[in-house]
N, C-alpha and C positions, 0 to 999 in steps of 0.2 A: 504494500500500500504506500503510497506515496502521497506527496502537499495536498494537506485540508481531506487527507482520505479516500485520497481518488486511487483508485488502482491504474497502474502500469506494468510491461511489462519490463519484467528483472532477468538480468542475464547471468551468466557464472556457468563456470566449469560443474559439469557433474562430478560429485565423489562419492556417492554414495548406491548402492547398491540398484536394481530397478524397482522393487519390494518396499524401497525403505517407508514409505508412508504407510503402508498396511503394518509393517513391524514396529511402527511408533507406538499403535495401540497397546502391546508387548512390552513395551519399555518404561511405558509412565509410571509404575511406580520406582523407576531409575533417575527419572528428570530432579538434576540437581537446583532447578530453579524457582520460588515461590509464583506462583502469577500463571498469567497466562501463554509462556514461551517454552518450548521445550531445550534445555542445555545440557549435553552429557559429555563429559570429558574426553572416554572411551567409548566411544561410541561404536558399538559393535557392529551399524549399517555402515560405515566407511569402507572403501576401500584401498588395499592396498595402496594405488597411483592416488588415489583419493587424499589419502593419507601425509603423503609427498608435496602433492598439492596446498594443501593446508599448513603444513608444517612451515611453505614459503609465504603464503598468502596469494597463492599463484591462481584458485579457485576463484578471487574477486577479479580479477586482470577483466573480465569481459563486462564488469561495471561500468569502465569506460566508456562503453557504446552506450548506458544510460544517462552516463554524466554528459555528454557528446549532443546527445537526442533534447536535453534539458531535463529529463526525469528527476534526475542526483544530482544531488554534489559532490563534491571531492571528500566534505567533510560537514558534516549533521547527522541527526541522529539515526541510528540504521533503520531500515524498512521493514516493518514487522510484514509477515507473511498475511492471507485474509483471513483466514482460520482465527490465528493471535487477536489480530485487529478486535474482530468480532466480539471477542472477551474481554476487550478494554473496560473499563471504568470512564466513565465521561470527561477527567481529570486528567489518565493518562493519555485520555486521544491528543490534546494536547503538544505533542511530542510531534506531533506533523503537520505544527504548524509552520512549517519552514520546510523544503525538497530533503528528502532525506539523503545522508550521505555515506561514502566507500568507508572514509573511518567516523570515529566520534570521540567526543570526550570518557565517556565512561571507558573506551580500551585502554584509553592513554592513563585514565586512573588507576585503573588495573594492573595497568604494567608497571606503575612507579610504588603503586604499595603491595605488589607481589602477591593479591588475593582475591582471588573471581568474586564478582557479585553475584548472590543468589537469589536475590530478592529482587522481583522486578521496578518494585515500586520505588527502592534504593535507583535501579538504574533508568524508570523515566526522569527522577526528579533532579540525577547528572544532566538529563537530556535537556529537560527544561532550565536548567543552569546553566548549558550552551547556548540554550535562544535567548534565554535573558541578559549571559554578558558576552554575544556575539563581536566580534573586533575580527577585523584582517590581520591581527597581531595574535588570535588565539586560535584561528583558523591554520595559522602559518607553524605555530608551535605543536600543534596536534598532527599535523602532516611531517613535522619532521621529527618529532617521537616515533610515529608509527613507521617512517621508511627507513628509522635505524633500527629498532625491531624487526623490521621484517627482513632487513641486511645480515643482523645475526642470527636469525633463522627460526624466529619464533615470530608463532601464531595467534594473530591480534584478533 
């Protein structure tokens, strides 16, 4: 889903199995996430190359063609799936009020305090702290967090 809710479509490397939506059903009581997104570390629908891909962040590369199209940005908050969408809270829709983008501030928190967020409601109310104190100077720091990250080989 994308600005103000509208759906688009999203691009990205396949890594995951052709199954894996039927085997999510399967795995929910493994989602390490509060809310409405499913997040698993080990995610056992990966695949191999899948897994490679990810590990570079090589999976996002065909985002471009969204940021491209005007869909995304380089950097706001990530685009929940319609499935997630649908289970927002009135509060967290909020979160798209702005194009959504390839990174965000909550990876970039993540990465600096070394501990995933599990709680969704923790990681809209990052999101909505990036629309509130939005600057081309925070835009510009988030993007080059994430592409020395992804330089040493870890998955934002």
């Amino acid at each position: 889903m994308g600005k103000d809710g509208e759906p688009f479509v999203g691009y990205k490397f396949r890594t995951m199995y052709e199954e894996a939506e039927q085997d999510r059903e399967d795995l929910e009581n493994e989602n390490e996430m509060e809310g409405p997104v499913f997040k698993m570390e080990d995610d056992p629908r990966v695949t191999p190359v899948g897994k490679h891909l990810r590990s570079f962040s090589l999976d996002e590369l065909p985002q471009l063609w969204s940021v491209l199209k005007g869909d995304m940005s380089l950097v706001g908050p990530r685009p929940p799936l319609r499935e997630e969408y649908r289970e927002f809270e009135d509060w967290q829709k909020k979160k798209l009020a702005v194009k959504p983008g390839m990174a965000c501030l909550r990876e970039v928190r993540q990465l600096e305090e070394g501990e995933r967020i599990t709680d969704f409601d923790e990681w809209v109310e990052l999101d909505l702290e990036y629309i509130e104190n939005w600057s081309l100077w925070l835009d510009l720091k988030i993007m080059l967090k994430t592409i020395v990250y992804i330089v040493k080989g870890g998955n934002v």
